[in-house]
C-alpha positions as CSV (number, residue, x, y, z in Angstrom):
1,X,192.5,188.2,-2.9
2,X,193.4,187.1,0.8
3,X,191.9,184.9,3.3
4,X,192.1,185.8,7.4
5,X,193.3,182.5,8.4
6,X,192.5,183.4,11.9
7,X,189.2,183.8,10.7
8,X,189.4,180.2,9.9
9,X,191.0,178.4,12.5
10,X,188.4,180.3,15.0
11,X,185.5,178.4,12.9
12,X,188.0,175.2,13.3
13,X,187.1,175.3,16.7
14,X,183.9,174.6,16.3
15,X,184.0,172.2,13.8
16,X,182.6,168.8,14.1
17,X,184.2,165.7,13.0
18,X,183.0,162.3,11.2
19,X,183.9,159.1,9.7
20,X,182.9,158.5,6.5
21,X,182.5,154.3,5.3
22,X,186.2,153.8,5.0
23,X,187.5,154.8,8.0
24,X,188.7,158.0,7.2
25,X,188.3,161.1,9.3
26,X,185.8,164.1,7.3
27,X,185.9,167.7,8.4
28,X,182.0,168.8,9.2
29,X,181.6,172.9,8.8
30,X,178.5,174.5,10.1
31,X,178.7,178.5,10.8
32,X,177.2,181.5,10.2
33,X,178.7,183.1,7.2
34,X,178.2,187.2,7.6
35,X,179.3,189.4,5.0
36,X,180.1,193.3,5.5
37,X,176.2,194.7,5.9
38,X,174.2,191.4,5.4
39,X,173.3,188.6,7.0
40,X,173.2,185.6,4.8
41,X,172.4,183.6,7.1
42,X,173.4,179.9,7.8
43,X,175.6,178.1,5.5
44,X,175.2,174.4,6.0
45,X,177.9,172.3,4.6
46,X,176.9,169.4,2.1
47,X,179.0,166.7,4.3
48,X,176.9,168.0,7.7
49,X,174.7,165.1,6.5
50,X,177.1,162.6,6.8
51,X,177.6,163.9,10.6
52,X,173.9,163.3,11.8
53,X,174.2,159.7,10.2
54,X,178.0,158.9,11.9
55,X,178.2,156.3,14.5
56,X,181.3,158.1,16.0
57,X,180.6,162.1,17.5
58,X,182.1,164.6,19.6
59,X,181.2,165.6,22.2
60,X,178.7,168.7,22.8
61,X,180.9,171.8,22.8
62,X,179.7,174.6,24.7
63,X,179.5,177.7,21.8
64,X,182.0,180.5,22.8
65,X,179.6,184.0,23.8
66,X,180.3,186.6,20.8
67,X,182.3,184.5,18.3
68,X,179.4,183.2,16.7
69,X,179.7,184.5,13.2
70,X,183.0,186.5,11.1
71,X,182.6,189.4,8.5
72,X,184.5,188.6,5.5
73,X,183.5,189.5,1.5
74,X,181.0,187.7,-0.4
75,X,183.5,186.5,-3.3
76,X,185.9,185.1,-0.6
77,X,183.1,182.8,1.4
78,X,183.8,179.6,-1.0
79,X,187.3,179.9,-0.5
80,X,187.2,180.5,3.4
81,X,185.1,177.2,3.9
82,X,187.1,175.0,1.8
83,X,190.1,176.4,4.0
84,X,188.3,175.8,7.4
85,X,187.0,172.5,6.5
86,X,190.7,171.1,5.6
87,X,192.0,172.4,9.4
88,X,189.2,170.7,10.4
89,X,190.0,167.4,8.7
90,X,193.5,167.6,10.4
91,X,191.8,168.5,14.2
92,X,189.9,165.4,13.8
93,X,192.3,163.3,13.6
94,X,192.9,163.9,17.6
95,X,191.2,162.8,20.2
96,X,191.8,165.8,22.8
97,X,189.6,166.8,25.5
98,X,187.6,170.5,24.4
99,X,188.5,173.0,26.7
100,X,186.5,176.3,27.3
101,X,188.2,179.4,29.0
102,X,185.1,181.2,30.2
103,X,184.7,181.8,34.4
104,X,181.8,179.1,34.7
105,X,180.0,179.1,38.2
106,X,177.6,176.4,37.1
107,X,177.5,173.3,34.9
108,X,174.7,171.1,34.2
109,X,174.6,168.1,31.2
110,X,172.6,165.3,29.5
111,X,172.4,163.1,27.0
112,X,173.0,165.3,24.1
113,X,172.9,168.7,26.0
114,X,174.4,171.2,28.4
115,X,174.0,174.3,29.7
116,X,176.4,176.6,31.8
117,X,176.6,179.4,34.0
118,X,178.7,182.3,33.1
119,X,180.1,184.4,36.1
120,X,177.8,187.4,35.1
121,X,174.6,185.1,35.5
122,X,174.2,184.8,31.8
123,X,173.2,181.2,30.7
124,X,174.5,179.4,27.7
125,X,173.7,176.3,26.5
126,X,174.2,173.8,23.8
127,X,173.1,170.4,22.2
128,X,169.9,170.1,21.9
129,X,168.9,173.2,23.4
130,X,171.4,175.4,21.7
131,X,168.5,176.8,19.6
132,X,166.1,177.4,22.2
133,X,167.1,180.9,23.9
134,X,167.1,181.2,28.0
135,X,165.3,183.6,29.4
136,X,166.6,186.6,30.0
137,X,167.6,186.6,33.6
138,X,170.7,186.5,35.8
139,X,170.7,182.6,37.0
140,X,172.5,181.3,39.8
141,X,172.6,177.4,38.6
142,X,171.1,175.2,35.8
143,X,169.9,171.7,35.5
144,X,169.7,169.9,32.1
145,X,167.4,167.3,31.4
146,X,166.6,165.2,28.0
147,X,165.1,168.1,26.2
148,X,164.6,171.2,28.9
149,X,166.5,173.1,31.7
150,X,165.5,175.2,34.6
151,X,167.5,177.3,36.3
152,X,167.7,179.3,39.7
153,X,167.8,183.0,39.4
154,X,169.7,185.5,41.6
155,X,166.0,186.2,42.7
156,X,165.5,182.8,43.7
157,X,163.2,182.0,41.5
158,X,162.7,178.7,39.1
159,X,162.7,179.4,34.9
160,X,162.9,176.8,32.6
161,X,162.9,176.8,29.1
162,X,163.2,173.7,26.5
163,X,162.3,172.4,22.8
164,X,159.0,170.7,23.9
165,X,157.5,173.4,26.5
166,X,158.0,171.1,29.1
167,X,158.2,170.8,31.7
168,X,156.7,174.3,32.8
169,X,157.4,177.0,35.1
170,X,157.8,175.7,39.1
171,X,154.7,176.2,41.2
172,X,154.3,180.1,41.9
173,X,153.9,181.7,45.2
174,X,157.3,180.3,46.2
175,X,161.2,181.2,46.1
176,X,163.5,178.7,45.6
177,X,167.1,177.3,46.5
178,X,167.9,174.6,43.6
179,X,165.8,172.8,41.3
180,X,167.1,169.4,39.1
181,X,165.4,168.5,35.8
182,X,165.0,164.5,34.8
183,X,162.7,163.3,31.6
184,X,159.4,165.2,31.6
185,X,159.9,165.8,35.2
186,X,161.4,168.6,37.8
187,X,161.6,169.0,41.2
188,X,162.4,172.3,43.3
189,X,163.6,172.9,46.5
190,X,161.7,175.8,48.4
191,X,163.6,178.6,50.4
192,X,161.6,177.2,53.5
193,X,162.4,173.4,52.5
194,X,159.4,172.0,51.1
195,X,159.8,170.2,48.0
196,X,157.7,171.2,44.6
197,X,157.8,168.9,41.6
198,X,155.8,169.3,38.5
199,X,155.9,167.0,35.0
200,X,154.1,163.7,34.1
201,X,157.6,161.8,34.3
202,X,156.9,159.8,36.9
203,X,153.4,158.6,36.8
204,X,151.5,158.7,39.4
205,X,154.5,158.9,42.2
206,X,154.2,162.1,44.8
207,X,157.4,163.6,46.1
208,X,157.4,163.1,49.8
209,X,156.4,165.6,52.5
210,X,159.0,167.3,54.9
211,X,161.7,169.7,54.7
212,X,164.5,169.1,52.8
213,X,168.1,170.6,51.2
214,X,168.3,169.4,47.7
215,X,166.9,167.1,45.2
216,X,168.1,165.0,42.0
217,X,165.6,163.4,39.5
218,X,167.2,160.7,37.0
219,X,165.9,158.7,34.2
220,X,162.6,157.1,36.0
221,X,162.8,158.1,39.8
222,X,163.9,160.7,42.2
223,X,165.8,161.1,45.3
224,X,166.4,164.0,47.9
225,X,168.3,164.2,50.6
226,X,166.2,165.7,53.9
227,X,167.0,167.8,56.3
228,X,168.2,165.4,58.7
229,X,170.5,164.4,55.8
230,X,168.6,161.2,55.1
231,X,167.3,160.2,52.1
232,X,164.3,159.6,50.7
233,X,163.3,158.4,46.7
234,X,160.3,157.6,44.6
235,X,159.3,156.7,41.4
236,X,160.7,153.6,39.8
237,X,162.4,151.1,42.3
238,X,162.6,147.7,39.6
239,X,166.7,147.8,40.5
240,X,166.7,149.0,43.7
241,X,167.7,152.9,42.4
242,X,164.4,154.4,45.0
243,X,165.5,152.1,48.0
244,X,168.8,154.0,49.5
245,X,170.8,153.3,52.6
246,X,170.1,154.1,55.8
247,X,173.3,156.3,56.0
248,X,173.0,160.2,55.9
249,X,174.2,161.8,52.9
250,X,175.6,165.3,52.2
251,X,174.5,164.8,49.2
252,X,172.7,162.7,46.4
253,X,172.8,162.4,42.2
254,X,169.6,160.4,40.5
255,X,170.6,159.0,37.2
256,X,169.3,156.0,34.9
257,X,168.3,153.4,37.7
258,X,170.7,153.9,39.8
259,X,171.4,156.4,42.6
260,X,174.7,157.3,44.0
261,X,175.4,160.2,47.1
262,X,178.3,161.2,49.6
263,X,178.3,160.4,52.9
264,X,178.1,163.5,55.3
265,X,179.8,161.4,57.9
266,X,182.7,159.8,55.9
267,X,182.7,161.4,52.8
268,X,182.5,158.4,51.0
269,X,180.2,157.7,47.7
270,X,178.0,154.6,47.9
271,X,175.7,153.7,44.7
272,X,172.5,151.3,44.9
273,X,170.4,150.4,41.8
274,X,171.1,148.7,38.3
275,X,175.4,147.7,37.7
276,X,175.6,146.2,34.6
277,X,178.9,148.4,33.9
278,X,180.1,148.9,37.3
279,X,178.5,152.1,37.5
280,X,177.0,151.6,41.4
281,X,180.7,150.5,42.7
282,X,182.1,153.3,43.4
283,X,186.0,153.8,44.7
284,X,187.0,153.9,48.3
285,X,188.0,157.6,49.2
286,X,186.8,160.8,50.1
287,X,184.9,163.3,47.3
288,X,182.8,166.1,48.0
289,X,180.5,165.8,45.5
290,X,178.6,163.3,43.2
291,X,177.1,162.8,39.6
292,X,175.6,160.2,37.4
293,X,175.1,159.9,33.6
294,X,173.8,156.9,32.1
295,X,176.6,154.2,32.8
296,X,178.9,155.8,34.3
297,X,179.2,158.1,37.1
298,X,181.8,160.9,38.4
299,X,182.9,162.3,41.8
300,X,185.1,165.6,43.0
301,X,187.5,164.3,45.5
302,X,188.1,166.3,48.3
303,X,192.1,166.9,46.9
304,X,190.1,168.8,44.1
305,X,190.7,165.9,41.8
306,X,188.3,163.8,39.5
307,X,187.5,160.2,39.3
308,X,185.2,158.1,37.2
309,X,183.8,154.6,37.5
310,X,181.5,152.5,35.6
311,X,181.0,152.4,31.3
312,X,184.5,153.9,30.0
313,X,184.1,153.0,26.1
314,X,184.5,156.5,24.7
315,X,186.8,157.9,26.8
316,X,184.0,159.1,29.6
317,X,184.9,157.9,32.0
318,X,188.6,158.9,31.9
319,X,189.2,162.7,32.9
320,X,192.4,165.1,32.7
321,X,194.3,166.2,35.3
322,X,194.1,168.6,37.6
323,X,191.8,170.6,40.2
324,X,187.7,170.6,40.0
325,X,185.2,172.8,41.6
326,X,182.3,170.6,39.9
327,X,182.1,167.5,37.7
328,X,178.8,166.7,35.5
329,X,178.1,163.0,33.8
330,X,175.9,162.6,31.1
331,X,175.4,159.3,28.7
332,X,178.9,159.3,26.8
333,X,180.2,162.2,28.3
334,X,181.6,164.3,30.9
335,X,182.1,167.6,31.8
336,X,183.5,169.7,34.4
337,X,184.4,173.3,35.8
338,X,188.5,173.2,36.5
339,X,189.5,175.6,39.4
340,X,190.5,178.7,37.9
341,X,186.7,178.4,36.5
342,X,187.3,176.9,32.9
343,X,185.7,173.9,31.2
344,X,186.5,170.7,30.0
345,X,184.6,168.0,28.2
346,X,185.9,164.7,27.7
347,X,184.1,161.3,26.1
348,X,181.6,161.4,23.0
């Protein structure tokens, strides 16, 4: 009797790894074990417990599209797992950023989530949403927020989808051009410029009237940047993350109580709001583009290259080399989409 090691080591890759009380590194194996002509379903390893009780995680791994279960006999399952679980005792022992060789066009995370954007419009996401199935549309871009996401079709229109319901569908009657999703909040931005949020996030704050190119809601608040590239915020202001400069901005990322955007003059980031972990002081330099997470935030510098600033203690805040088309921050961790359209994750 034989054992496709391959078989293995491709479940290896999406192992998860623990510590158990002494220190010592513990393979977690979760898959879907799917013999020749039936579907037994999912096998859920005795030690995935320790996992969900760990104080030390990896971070979210995007699921590779169509290598979500292996075919192998029934008698051999047993054997199989207790060969995949020991190659994944030895992977946890480093500490490597995860790598994903898909063509990604869009990348959106959170705090335990993230979705992406395959090149053929298809949607996949994982975390907290990676049981909830998007719907079944070609998408331009995603936002993730704590427990839903809403994307932009190649129809222009807004569909979200989440564990909770909420928040809901965008306003109808309208086409739209990008859409961000905060904490039981989202706001649109309309093909015409007018801006359409829905969600009892914020209480009782209104977006503001006017016409305007895009929009970021964080944690407690929201900011867009109008069309005379100015921007304006609302919801909660208690550290100064609704009050921006009087700069314009190409363009602006709302995350928990702070704000940080680029310049559309000088290219350079400036932060306002809450900097208990040096999260509003950015670098000097040039980036074109912007996003925060919870304590730390990331920009694309305009020689393609990634830089971090703020809360660094699992490794978020510290990215590999090379070139970036888009970055995304999200509590512990970071993602983004390398130039020749792979991703990397990095942090917890």
């Amino acid at each position: 009797m034989t054992v496709d090691l391959s078989a293995a080591r491709c479940q290896v890759e999406m192992a998860a790894c623990t510590l158990d009380s002494m220190g010592i590194a513990v393979g977690i194996l979760r898959t879907e074990i799917k013999p020749t002509g039936e579907d037994f379903g999912t096998l859920r390893h005795p030690l995935l417990e320790r996992l969900e009780q760990s104080l030390w995680r990896p971070p979210p791994r995007p699921p590779r599209p169509g290598k979500r279960g292996w075919a192998i006999g029934g008698l051999v399952v047993a054997l199989a797992v207790g060969l995949a679980v020991l190659l994944a005792f030895a992977t946890c022992l480093r500490d490597d950023p995860w790598e994903n060789r898909e063509d990604v066009t869009s990348l959106s995370i959170a705090d335990r989530s993230g979705c992406i954007v395959l090149a053929g419009g298809a949607v996949v996401c994982w975390g907290t949403l990676g049981d909830v199935d998007p719907p079944d549309e070609e998408f331009a871009s995603v936002s993730v927020g704590s427990h839903r996401a809403c994307g932009v079709t190649t129809e222009n229109a807004v569909a979200c989808w989440g564990s909770d319901g909420r928040p809901r569908a965008a306003p109808a009657g309208h086409t739209f051009v990008s859409v961000s999703v905060g904490v039981d909040y989202a706001c649109a931005v309309a093909s015409g410029g007018s801006l359409h949020c829905w969600g009892p996030g914020l209480g009782d704050a209104r977006p503001p009237g006017g016409e305007f190119v895009s929009v970021s809601v964080g944690v407690d608040h929201a900011c867009a940047v109008r069309a005379n590239r100015h921007v304006e915020c609302w919801g909660a202001d208690d550290a100064g993350q609704a009050t921006p400069p009087g700069f314009t901005f190409g363009s602006v990322s709302a995350g928990r109580h702070y704000t940080c955007g680029v310049r559309s003059d000088h290219g350079n980031v400036l932060c306002w709001g809450t900097n208990h972990s040096g999260q509003a002081s950015p670098p000097t330099g040039a980036f074109n583009s912007v996003s925060t997470g919870s304590s730390h935030a990331c920009g694309v510098r305009i020689d393609d290259g990634v830089t971090c600033w703020g809360s660094n203690n699992f490794g978020e805040g510290t990215p590999p080399d090379g070139n970036y088309r888009a970055v995304g921050a999200g509590s512990l961790w970071t993602c983004g989409i390398r130039g020749d359209g792979s991703v990397v994750c990095w942090g917890q």
